[in-house]
Rosetta silent file (secondary structure, phi, psi, omega in degrees, C-alpha in Angstrom):
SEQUENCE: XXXXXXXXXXXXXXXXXXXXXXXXXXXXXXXXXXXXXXXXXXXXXXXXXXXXXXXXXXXXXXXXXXXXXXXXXXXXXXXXXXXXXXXXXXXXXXXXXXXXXXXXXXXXXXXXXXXXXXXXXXXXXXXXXXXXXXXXXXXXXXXXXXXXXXXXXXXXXXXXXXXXXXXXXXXXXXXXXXXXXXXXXXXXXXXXXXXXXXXXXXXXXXXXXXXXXX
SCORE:     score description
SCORE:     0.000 S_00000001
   1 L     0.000  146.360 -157.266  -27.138    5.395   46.594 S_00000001
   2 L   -96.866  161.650  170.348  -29.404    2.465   47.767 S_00000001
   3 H   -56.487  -29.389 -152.048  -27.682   -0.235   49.665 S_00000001
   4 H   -84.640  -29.533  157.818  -28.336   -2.753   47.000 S_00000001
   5 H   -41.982  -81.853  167.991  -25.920    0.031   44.589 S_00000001
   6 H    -6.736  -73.638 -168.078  -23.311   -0.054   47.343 S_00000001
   7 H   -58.420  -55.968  174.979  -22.948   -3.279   47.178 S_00000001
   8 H   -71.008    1.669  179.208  -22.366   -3.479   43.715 S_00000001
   9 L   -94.052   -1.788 -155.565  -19.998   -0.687   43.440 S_00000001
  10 L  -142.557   26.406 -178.087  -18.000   -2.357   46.647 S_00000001
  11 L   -98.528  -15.852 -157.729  -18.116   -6.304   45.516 S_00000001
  12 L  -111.851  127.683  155.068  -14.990   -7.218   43.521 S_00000001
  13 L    13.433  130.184  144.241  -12.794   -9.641   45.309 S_00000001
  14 L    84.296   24.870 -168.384   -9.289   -8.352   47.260 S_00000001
  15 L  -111.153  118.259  178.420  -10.257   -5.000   47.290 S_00000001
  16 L   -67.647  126.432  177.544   -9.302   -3.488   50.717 S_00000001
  17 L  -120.171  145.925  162.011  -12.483   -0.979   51.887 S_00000001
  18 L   -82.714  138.545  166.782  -12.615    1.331   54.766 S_00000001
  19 H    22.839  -70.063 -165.240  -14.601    0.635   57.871 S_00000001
  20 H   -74.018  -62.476 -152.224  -18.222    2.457   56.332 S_00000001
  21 H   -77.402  -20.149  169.871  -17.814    1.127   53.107 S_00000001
  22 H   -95.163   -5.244  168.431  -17.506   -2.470   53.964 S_00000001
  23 H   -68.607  -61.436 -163.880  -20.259   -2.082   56.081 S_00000001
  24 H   -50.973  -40.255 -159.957  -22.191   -0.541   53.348 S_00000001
  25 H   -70.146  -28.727  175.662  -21.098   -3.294   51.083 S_00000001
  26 H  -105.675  -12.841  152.436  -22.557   -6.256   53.309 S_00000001
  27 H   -61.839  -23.661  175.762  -25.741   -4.492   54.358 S_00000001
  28 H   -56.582  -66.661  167.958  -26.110   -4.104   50.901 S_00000001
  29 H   -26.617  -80.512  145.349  -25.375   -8.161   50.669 S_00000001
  30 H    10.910  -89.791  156.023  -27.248   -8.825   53.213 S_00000001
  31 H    -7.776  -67.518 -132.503  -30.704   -6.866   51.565 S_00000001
  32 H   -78.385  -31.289  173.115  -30.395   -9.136   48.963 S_00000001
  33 H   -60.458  -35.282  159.362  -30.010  -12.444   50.821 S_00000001
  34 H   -80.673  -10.946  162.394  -33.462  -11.633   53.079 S_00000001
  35 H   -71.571  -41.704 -171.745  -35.304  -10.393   50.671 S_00000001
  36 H   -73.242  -52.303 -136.503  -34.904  -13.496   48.329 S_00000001
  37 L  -112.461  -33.029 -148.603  -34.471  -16.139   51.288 S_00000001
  38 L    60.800  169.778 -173.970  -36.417  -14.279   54.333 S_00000001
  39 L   -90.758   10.963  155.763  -34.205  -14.809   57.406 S_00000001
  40 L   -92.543   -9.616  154.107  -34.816  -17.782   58.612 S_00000001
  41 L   -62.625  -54.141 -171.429  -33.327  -19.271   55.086 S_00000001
  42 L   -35.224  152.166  164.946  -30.903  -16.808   54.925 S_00000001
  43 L  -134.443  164.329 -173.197  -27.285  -18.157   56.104 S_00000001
  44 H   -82.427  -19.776  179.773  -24.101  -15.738   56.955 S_00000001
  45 H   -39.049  -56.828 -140.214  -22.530  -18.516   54.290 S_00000001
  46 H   -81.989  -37.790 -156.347  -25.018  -17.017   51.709 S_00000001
  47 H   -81.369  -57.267  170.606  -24.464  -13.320   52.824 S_00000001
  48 H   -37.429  -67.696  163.161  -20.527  -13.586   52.831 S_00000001
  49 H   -19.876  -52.259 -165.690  -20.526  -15.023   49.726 S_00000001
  50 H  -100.184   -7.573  142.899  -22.728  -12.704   47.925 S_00000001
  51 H   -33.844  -74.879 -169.211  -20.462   -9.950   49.841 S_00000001
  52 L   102.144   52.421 -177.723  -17.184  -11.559   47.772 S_00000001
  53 L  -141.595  179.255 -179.104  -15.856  -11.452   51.166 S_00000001
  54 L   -65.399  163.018  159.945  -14.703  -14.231   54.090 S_00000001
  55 H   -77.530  -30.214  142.069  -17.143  -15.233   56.796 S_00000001
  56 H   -10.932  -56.038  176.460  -14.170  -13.690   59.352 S_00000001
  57 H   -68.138  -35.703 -178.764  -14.562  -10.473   57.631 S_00000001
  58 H   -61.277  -64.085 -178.006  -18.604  -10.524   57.990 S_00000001
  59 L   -62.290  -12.493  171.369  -18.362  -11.523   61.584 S_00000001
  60 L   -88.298    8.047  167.101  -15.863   -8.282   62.675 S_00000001
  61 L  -102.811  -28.489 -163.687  -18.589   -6.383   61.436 S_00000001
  62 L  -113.617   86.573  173.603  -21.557   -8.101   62.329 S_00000001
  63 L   -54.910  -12.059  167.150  -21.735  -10.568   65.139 S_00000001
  64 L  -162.395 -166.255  162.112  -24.237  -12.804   64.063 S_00000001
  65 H   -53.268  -55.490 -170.830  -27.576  -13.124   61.924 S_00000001
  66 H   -72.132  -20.099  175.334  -29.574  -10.920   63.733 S_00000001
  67 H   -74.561  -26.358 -174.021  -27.509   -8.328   64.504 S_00000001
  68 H   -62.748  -72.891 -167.606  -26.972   -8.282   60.408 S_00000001
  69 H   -69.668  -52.981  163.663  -30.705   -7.800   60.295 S_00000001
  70 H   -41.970  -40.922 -125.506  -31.509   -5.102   62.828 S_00000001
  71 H  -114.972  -65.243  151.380  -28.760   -2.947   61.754 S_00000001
  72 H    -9.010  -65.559 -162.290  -30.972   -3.431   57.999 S_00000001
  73 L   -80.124  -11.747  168.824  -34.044   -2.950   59.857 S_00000001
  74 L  -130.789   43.665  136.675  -32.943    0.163   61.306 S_00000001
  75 L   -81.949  -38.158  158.855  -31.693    1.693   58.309 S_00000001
  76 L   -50.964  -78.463  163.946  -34.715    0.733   56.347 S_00000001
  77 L   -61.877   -5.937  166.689  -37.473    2.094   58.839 S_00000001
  78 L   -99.682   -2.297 -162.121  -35.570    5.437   59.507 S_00000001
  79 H   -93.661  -47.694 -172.889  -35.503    5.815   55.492 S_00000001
  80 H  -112.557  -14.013  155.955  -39.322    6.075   55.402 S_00000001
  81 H   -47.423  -29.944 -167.226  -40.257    7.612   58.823 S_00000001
  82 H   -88.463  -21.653  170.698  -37.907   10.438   57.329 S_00000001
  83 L  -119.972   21.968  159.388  -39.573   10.417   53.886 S_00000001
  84 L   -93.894  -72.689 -177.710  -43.145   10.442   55.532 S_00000001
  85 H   -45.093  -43.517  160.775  -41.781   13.782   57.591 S_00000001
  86 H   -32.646  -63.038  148.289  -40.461   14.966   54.188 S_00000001
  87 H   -42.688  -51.523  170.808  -43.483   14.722   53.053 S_00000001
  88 H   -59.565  -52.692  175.271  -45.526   16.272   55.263 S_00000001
  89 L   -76.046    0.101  175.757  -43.098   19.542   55.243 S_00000001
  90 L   -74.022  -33.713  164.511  -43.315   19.606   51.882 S_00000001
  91 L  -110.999  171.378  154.481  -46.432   21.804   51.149 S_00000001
  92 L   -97.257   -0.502 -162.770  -48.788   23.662   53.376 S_00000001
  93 L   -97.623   76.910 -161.601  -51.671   22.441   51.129 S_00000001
  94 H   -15.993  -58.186 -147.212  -53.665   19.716   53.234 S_00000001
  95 H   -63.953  -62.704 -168.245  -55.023   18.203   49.988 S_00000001
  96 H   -54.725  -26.498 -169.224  -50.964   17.948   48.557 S_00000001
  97 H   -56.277  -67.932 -150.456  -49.815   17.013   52.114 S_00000001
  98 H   -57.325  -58.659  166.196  -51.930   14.179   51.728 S_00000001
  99 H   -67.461  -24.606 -177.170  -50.940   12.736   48.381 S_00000001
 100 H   -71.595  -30.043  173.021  -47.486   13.386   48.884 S_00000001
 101 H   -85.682   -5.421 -175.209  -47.293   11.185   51.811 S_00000001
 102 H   -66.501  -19.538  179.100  -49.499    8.681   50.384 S_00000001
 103 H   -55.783  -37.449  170.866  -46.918    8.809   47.793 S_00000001
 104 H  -109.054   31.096  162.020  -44.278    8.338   49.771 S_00000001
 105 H   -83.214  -24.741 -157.491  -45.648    4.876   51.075 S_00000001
 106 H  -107.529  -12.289 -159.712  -45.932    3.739   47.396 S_00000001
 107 L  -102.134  -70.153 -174.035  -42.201    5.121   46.505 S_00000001
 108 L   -43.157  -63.919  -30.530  -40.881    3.149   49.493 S_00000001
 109 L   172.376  -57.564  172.369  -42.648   -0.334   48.741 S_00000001
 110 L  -122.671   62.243  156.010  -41.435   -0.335   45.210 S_00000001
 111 L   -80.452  158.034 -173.106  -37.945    0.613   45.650 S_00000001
 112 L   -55.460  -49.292 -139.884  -35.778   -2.100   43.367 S_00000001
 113 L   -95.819   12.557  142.081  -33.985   -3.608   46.424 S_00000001
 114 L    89.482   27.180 -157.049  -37.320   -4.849   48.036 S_00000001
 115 L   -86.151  -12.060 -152.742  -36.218   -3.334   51.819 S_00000001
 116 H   -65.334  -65.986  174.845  -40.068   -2.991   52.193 S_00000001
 117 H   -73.599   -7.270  167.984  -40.359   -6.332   53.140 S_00000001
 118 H   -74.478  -19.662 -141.778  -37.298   -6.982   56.078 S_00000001
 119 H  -110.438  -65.886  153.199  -39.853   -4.120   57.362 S_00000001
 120 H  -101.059   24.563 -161.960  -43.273   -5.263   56.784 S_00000001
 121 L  -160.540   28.156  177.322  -43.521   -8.824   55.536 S_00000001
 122 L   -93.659  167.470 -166.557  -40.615  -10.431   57.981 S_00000001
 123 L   -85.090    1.954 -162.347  -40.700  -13.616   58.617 S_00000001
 124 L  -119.940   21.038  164.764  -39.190  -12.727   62.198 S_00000001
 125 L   -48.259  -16.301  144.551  -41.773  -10.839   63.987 S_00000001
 126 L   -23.468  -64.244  156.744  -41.551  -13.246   66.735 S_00000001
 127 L   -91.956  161.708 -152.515  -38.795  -11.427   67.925 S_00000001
 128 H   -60.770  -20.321 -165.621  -38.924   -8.751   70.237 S_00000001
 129 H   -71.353  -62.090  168.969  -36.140   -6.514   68.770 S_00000001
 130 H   -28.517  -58.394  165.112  -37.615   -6.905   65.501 S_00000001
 131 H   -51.259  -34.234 -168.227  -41.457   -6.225   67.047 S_00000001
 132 H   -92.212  -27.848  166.239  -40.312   -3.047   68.314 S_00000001
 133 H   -74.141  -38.659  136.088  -38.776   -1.794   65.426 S_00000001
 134 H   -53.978  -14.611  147.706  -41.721   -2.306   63.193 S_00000001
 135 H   -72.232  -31.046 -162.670  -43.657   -0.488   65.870 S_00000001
 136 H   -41.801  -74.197 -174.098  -41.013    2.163   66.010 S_00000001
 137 H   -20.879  -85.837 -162.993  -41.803    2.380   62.189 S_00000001
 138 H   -46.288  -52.411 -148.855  -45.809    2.469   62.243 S_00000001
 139 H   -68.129  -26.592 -168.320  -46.040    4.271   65.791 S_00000001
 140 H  -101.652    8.056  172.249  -43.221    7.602   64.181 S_00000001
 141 H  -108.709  -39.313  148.287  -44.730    8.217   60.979 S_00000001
 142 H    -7.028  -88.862 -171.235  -48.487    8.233   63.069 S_00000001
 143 H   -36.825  -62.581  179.679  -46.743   10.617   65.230 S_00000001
 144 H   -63.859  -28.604  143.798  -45.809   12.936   62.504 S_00000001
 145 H   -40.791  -56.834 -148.534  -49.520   12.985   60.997 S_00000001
 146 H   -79.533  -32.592 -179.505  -50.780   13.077   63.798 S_00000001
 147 H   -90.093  -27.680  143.207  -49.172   16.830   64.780 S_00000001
 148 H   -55.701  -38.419  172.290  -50.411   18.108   61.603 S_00000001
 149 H   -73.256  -37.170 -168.649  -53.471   16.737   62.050 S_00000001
 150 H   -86.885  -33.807  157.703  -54.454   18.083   65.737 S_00000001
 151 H   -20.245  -81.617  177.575  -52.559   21.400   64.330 S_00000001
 152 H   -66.050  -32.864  179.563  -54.984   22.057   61.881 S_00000001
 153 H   -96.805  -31.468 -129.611  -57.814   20.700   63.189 S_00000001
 154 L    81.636    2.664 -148.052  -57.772   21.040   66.784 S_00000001
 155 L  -104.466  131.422  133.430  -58.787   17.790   67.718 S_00000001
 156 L     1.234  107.852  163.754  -57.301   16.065   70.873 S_00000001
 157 H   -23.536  -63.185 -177.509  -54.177   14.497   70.757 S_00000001
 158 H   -55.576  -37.540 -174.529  -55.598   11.052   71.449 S_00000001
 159 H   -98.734  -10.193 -149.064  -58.401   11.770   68.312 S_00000001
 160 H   -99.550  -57.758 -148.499  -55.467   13.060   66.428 S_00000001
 161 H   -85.156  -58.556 -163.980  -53.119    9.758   66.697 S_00000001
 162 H   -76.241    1.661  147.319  -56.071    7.293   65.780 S_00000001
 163 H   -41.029  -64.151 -112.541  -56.442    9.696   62.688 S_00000001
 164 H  -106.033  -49.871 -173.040  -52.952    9.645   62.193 S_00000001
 165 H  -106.753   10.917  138.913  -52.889    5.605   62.127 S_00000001
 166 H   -74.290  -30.200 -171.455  -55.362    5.402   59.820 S_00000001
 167 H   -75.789  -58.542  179.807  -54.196    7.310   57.253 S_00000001
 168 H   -48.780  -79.095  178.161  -50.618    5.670   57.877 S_00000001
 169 H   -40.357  -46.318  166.514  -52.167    2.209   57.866 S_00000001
 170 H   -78.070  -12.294  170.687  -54.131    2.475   54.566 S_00000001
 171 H   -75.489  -48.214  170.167  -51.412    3.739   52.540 S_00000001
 172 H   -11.349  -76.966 -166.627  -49.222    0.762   53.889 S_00000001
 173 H   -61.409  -78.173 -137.017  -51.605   -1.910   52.950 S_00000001
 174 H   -54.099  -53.628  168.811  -53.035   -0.502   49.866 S_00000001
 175 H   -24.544  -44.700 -159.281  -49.202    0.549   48.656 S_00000001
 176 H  -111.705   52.374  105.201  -47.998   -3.061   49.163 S_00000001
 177 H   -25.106 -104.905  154.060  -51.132   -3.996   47.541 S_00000001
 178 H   -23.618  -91.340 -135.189  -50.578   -2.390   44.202 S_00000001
 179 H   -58.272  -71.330 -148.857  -47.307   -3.821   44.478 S_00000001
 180 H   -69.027  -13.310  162.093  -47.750   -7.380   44.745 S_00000001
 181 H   -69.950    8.918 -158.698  -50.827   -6.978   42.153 S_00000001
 182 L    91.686  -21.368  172.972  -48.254   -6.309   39.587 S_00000001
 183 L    76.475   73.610  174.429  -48.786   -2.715   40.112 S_00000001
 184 L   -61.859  -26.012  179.265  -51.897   -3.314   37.484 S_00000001
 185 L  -103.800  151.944  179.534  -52.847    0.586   37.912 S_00000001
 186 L   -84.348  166.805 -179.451  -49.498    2.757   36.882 S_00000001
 187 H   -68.262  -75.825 -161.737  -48.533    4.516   40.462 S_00000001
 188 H   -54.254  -24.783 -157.730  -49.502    7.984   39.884 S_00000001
 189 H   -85.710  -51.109  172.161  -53.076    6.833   39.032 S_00000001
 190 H   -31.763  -72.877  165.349  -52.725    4.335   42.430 S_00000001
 191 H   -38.982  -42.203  164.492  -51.905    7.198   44.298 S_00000001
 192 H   -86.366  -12.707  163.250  -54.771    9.587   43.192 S_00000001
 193 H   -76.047  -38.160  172.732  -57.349    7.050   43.916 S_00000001
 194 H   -91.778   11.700  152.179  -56.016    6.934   47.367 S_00000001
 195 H   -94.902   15.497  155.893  -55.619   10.109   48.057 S_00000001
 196 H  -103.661  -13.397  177.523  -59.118   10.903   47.242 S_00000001
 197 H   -76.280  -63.019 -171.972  -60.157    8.306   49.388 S_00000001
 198 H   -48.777  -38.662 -169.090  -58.052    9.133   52.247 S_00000001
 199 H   -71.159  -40.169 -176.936  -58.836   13.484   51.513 S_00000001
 200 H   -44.628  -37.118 -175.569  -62.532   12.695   51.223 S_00000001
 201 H   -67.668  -73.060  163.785  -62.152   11.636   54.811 S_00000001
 202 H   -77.530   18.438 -174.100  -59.915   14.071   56.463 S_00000001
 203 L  -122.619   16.408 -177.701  -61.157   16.710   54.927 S_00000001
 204 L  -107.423   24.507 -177.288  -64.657   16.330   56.509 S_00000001
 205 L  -130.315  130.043  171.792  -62.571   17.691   59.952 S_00000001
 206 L   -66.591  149.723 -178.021  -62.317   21.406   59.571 S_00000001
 207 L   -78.738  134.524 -177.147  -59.454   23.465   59.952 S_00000001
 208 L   -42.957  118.365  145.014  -58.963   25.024   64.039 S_00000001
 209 L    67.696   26.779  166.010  -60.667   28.532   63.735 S_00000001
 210 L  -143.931  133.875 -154.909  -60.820   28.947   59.798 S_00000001
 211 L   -93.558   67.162  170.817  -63.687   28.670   58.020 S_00000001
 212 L  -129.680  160.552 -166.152  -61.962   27.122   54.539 S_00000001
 213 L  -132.098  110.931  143.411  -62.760   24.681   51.951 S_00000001
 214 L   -77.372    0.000    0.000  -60.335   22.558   49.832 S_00000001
């Protein structure tokens, strides 16, 4: 269940929640007020509100705006380092490897409750907690390419990783591409042009000590 579900299953008025669930229910809130407002719009007024709960209740979970927003941001960026790794373990088949994770850049991006953008599009990169966590992001799904790739290939760690954040980095953009073009190409189709761009490419580095061609 997505946060922005939570919330609506955990919204109506005078209803006593436990601990997790009232959490869930104003990160959910929350979601919806920074995606729509970005956070420097955003207000805990806005967020309570759209909770159905007091600003009292908001603040014994949450001590302020930002804390509201990390605690987002690092539920959001562990959601797709974890469905990048997912990916990756899903086949053994370089070629499949490849589309599945561009796939699961393009899955992430156009989820409904628009978490994409507290991630990659905030308005609050400025600060450092925020900076590091959107490295966090970029720098751990790299890392997990990146050990497949010098697996299979051989290749230097170091030749491995700027593989690794290439690969990462063009699914990103082109994913929130598509999306904001309307997603003018249907998704599946998106996805198979760039994973022929992206295979043409890594597939020119042969696999360590086996002579085979996919």
């Amino acid at each position: 269940m997505t946060a922005i579900e939570q919330t609506e299953a955990a919204r109506p008025r005078g209803t006593r929640l436990p601990r997790r669930a009232r959490r869930n229910q104003l990160l959910g809130a929350a979601q919806e007020v920074f995606v729509a407002q970005g956070y420097h719009a955003a207000a805990m007024d806005d967020i309570a509100e759209r909770a159905g709960v007091s600003k009292p209740v908001l603040y014994q979970h949450f001590p302020g705006k930002l804390d509201l927003y990390l605690a987002l941001l690092d539920q959001h960026c562990e959601a797709l380092i974890q469905s990048v790794r997912h990916a990756l373990a899903s086949t053994t088949d370089n070629k499949q490897r490849v589309r599945a994770t561009m796939d699961a850049y393009f899955a992430y991006v156009e989820d409904d409750g628009g978490a994409f953008r507290l991630v990659f599009e905030s308005d609050l990169t400025n600060e450092p907690a925020v900076r590091e966590r959107v490295d966090k992001v970029t720098n751990e799904c790299a890392e997990a390419i990146c050990d497949v790739i010098a697996e299979d290939t051989g290749l230097s760690r170091e030749e491995s990783m700027l593989l690794a954040s290439g690969l990462g980095g063009l699914a990103q953009v082109v994913a929130r591409s598509w999306l904001h073009s309307d997603r003018s190409v249907p998704r599946d189709q998106a996805v198979q042009l760039l994973t022929s761009l992206a295979w043409r490419g890594i597939a020119g580095f042969p696999l360590h000590g086996i002579d085979q061609h996919h």
